[in-house]
Each structure stands twice: as structure tokens, then as C-alpha cells.
C-alpha positions in Angstrom: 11.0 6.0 25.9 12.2 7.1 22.8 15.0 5.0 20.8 17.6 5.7 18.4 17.7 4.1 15.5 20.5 2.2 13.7 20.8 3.2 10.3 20.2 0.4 7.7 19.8 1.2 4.1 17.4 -1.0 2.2 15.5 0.5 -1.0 12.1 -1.1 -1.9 13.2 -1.9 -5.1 15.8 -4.6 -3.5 13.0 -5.8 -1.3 12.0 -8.6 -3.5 15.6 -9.4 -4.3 16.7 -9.6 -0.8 13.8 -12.1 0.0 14.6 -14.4 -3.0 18.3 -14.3 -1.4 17.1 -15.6 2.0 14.7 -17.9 1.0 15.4 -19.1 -2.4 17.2 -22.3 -3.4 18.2 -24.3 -6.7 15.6 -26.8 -6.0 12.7 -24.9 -5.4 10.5 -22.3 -7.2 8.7 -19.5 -4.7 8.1 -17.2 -7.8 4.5 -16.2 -8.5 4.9 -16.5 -12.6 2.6 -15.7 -15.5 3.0 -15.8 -19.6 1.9 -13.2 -21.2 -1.4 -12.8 -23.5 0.7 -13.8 -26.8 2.9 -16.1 -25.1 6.3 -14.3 -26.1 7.1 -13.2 -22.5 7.1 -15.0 -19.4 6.5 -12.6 -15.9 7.4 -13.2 -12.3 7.4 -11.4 -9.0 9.1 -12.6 -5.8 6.0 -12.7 -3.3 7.2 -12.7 0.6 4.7 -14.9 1.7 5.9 -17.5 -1.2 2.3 -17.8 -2.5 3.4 -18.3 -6.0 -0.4 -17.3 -7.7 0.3 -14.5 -9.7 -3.0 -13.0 -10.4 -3.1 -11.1 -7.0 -4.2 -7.0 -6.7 -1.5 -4.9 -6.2 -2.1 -2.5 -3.3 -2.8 1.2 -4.3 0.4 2.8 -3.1 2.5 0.3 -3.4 5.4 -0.9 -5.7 6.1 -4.7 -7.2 9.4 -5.6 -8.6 8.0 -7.5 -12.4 10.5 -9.4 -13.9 10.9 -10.7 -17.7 11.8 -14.2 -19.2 11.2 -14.5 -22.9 9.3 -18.4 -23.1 12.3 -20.5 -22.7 12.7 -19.1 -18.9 15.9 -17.1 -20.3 16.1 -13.6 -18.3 15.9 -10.8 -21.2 18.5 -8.7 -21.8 17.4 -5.9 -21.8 13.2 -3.7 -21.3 13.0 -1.6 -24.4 9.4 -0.4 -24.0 7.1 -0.6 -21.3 3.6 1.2 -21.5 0.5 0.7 -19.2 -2.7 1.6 -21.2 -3.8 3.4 -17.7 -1.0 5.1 -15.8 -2.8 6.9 -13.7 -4.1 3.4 -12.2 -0.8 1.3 -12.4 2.4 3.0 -13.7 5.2 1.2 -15.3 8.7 2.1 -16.2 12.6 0.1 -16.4 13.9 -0.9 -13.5 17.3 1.0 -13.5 18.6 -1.7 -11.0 18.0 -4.8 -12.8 17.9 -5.1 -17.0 15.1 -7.9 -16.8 12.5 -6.0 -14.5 10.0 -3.6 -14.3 8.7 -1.4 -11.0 4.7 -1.4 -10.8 3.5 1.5 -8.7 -0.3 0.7 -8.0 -1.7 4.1 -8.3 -5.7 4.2 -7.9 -8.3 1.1 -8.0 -9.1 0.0 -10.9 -8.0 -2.8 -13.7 -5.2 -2.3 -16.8 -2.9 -4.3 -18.5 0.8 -3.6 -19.4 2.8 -3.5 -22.5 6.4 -4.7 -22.9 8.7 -4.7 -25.6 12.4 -6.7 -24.5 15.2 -8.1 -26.4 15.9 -11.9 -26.2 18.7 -13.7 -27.3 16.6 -14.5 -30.4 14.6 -11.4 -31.3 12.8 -7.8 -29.7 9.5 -9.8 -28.8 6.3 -8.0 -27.6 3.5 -9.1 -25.1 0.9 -8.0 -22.6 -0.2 -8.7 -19.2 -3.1 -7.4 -17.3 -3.1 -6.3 -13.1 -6.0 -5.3 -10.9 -5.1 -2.9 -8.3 -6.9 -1.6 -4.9 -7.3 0.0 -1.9 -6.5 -1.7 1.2 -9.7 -2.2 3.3 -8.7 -4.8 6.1 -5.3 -5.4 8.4 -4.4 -8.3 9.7 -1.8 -7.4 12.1 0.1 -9.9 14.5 3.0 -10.6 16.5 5.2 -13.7 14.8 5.4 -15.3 17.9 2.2 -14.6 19.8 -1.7 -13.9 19.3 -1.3 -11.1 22.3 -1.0 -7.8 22.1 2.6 -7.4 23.6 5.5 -9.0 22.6 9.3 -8.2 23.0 12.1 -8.3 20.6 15.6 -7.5 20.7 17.8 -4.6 20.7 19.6 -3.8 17.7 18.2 -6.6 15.9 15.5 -5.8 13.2 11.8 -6.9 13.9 9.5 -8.1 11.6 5.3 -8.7 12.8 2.9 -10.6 10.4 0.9 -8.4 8.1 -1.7 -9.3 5.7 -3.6 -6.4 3.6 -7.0 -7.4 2.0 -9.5 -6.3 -0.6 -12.6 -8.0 -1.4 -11.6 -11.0 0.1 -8.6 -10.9 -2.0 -5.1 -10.8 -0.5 -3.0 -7.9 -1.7 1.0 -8.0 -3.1 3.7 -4.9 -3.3 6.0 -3.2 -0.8 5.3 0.0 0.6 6.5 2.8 3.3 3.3 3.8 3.4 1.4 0.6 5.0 -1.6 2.2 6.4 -0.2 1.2 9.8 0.2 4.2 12.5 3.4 4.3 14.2 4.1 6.0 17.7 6.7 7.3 18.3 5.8 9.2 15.0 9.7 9.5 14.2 10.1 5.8 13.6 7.2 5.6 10.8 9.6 6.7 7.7 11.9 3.7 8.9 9.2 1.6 8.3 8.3 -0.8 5.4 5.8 -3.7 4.8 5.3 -6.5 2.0 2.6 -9.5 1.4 3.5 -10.8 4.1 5.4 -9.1 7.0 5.7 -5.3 8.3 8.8 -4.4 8.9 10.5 -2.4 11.9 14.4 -1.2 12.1 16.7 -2.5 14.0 17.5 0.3 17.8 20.0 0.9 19.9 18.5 1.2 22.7 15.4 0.0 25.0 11.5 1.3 24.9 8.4 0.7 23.9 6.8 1.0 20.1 3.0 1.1 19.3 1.1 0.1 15.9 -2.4 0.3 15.3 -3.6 -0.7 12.0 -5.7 2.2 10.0 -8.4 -0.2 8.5 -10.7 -3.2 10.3 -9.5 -6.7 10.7 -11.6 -9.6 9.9 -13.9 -9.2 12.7 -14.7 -5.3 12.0 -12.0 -4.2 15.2 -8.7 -2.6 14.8 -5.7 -4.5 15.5 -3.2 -3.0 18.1 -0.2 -4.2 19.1 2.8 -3.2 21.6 6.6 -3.9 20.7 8.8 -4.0 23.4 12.9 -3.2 22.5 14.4 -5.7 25.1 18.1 -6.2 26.5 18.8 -9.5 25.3 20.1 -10.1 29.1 16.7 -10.9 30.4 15.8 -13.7 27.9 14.8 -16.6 29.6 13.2 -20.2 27.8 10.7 -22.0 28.8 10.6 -25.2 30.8 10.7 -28.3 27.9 7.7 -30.6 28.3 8.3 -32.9 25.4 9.3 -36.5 26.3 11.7 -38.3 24.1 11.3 -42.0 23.0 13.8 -44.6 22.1 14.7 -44.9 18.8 12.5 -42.0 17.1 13.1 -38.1 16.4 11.7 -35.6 18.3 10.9 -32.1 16.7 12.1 -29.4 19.8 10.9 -25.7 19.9 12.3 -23.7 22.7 10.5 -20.4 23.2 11.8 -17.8 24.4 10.3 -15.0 27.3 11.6 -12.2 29.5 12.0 -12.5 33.0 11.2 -9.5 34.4 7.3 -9.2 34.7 5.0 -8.9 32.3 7.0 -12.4 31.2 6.9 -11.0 27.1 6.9 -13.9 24.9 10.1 -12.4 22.7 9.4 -12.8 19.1 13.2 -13.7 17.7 14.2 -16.8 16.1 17.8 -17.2 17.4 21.0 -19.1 16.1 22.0 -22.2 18.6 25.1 -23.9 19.4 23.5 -27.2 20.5 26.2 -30.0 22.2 24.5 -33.4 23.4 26.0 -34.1 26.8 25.0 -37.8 27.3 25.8 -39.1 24.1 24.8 -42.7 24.9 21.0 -41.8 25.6 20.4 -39.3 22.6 22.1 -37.6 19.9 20.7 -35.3 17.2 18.9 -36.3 14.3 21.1 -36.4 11.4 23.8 -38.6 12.2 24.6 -40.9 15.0 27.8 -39.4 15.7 26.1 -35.9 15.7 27.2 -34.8 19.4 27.5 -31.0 18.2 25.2 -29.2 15.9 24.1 -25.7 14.9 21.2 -24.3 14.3 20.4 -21.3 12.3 17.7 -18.2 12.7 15.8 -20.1 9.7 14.8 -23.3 11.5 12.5 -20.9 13.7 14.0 -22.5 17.2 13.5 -25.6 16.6 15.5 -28.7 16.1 15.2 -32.2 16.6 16.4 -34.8 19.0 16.8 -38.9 18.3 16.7 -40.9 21.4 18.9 -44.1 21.9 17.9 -45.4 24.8 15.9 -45.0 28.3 17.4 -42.4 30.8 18.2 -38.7 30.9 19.0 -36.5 27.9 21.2 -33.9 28.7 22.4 -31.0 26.2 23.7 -27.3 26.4 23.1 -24.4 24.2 25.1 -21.6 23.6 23.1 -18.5 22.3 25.8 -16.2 20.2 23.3 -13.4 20.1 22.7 -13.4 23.9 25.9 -14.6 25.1 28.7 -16.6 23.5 30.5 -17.1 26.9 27.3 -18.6 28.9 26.2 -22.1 28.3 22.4 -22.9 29.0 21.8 -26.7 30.3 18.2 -28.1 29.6 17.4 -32.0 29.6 14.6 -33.9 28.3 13.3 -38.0 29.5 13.6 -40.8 27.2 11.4 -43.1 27.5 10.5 -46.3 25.7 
């Protein structure tokens, strides 16, 4: 079956930004940052996968986001020059969205460094920094949710399966439409996008059935293949809990969802929950003793935690906004000493 799909308008330029939004915070660094060769500059990129080491290839046909500091972490304010001493292996110019960045587009293998000219707060300063770039020559492709090779996601809700591009061992960084993944329908594949660590599918409006098959070997020398399946979110089920809970400790609890129509797809979407404890005398959850009501958000990847008080029967709903904000689920969980 063919779907539609909804029109979402993300330029790979904001990639990096939008990632930083979603999973940065003031107390933590997931920048991959290098000073330059004279020490007058200070890089960073904004890797998806959080690895922060910075001295990764970029993937031949694919763009990173670069941006500047001078060596007091102070953004610069503004690229006056940037050359690469090779263009026709990485090219470099301004970023016309941000004053403090540079785009990278990784051209043909090989090795070059970059020269940047910015104004600071103090003075124009001038450093260098060298890249290696190469060609992608293994996929590892996978659902987020399952090693199989079906898995179901909802309608109109973006999907996202885990990539990881290599090169001589190496992983590689940079976003890219072109991902060396086929997609069938062929009509979705300019919709698509991937990064270090994720490729990316848009969010349909209606039901069916997508395929991928990754254009280069996986680790062990096969092709990865997987089928997405465009769900209605009406025939999500969970499974059964089989963790026990035990007086006076926490209790980490994943629920995972499936459909339930056969083939029973594991669904790959981490979902925002309403949770309310109904027996507030034998559990209650984690954070507070008076915490009969909770949320939890698509970050926490389904999982929350429990504290048990006391030997009996825990009982607790969930509402599920995305499914249904009118139908309560009830599960219920032991406590034992």
C-alpha cells in the first residue's frame, strides 16, 4: 500500500541544532569539541549519537554543521574566512543560518584541513583544523525496538531506526539525504534523512508497509533488510508485566508495546504516560511518597519506576494521550518482601 505523506520541513543544516534542543541540558556537555592547531579557535559539532570524540571521518556525501568558539568557549561573532586547502575532498563555506558555524560537505575520500578566520570579542583570530573523510563501506541497520526484521510504528508519527555507517573500522559523522539506504516505495526516499546515529523516516497519514535495504555489507558481510509497518495506533497492545516488586526498594518498569492482530509486531514508539497508582498504601512511585500521579514523557523510553511499601497487590492505570486520552489501561504488579 502506498501512503501519503505529511509534510514536515526540516533542512539538514538544523539537524544538529534540533538534536542539541532535544537532548541538551545546562549540566551536561554532548558536543564532540576540538582546539585548533594554533590554539586561537575552539570547534564543535553536535554528534546524534552523543559520542563527543571529535576526530571522526566525515561520510563522503554528507554535510556537518562546525561550530566556532574563540579559546575562552565564547561563540564568535562572526566567520570572515573559511578555506579548505582541498575542496574538492571537503568543502567549506559560512553557514548563512548561524554566525558561529560552518557547513562541511565531505566530497571524495581523502584527508585536508580547514582554514578559519573569525572575529572575537578581542580580535580577528586565525587557526586550522584538519578532517578525514570517506566512503561508506558497511550499514548497520536496525529497528530501535527489535533485532527482527519487522517492526511497526505509528501513523502520523515520525519513525526513526538505528543506523551506523563505517569505514575502516571507523564510525562515520554528517547528515545526509543520500544514506546509501534503498527505499521502496521509491517516492518516500527524498523524505528521507539519516545522521551518526539514526535514519530517519517521515511521519504518514495513512497505513502500509515500507521497505529498506541497506546498499553496503553489515558486519558479518550480509545486507541488512528491514520491514516498517505504518500501524493504527488502535491495535496497540502491551505486554503482560513479569517484574515483581519488593518492599521498600525501586523497581525500573519497561512496558513494551506490540500489535494485536497477527504477526504480533513489536511497535517501535516510545510513548508519553499518564501513570495514577491505584493502591496507594502498597506502592507509590519513585520520587516522592506522596507521588500517587506522575507523567512520563517519550524521553524515558517507556520506562519508569515503581517503590513498593508494603506486601500485597500494586495496582496502577495508564492513560496513553497518543492512543487514547479517554481509555484508561489497568496493569498490576506483586510486592513481595
Amino acid at each position: 500500500m502506498i501512503m501519503s505523506i505529511l509534510h514536515r520541513t526540516l533542512t539538514l543544516s538544523s539537524i544538529g541544532l534540533l538534536s542539541f534542543l532535544l537532548t541538551g541540558c545546562s549540566s551536561c556537555d554532548d558536543r564532540a569539541i576540538q582546539m585548533g592547531e594554533h590554539g586561537n579557535l575552539r570547534f564543535y559539532y553536535e554528534p546524534a549519537d552523543l559520542v563527543t570524540k571529535f576526530n571522526r571521518p566525515i561520510a563522503t556525501g554528507s554535510e556537518l554543521t562546525l561550530y566556532v568558539q574563540d579559546s575562552n568557549k565564547n561563540a564568535v561573532q562572526k566567520i570572515l574566512n573559511v578555506q579548505s586547502e582541498q575542496p574538492d575532498i571537503l568543502s567549506a563555506t559560512p553557514n548563512s543560518r548561524a554566525h558561529n558555524a560552518i557547513l562541511l560537505n565531505g566530497q571524495r575520500e581523502g584527508t585536508t584541513k580547514i582554514s578559519v578566520q573569525a572575529q572575537t570579542a578581542r580580535a580577528n583570530l586565525e587557526d586550522r583544523i584538519a578532517f578525514d573523510v570517506l566512503d561508506t563501506r558497511e550499514i548497520s541497520l536496525q529497528h530501535a525496538c527489535t533485532s527482527g526484521a519487522n517492526a511497526a510504528y505509528l501513523v502520523r508519527a515520525p519513525a526513526q531506526l538505528n543506523l551506523t555507517r563505517k569505514s575502516q573500522g571507523r564510525v562515520l559523522v554528517g547528515q545526509s539525504r543520500s544514506c546509501d539506504i534503498l527505499v521502496e516505495p521509491a517516492d518516500i526516499q527524498p523524505s528521507t534523512h539519516c545522521d551518526e546515529a539514526h535514519f530517519h523516516l517521515p511521519a504518514f497519514d495513512s497505513f502500509g508497509s515500507v521497505r529498506l535495504t541497506a546498499q553496503r555489507n553489515n558486519a558479518r558481510g550480509g545486507k541488512d533488510q528491514l520491514g516498517v509497518q505504518i500501524v493504527d495506533r488502535q491495535i496497540i497492545d502491551f505486554l503482560p508485566l513479569e517484574e515483581i516488586l519488593r518492599e521498600d526498594r525501586t523497581t525500573e518498569i519497561t512496558l513494551f508495546a506490540e500489535t494485536m492482530t497477527e504477526p504480533y509486531w513489536p511497535v517501535c514508539h516510545n510513548f508519553v504516560m499518564d501513570v495514577v497508582i491505584e493502591t496507594p498504601r502498597i506502592c507509590l512511585g519513585a520520587n516522592g511518597s506522596d507521588e500517587r500521579a506522575f507523567t512520563v514523557s517519550s524521553a524515558d523510553n517507556n520506562t519508569f519506576s515503581l517503590k513498593g511499601l508494603r506486601r500485597g497487590e500494586c495496582f496502577f492505570s495508564i492513560i496513553f494521550p497518543e492512543i487514547n486520552p479517554d481509555e484508561i489501561w489497568e496493569f498490576s504488579l506483586p510486592v513481595e518482601r
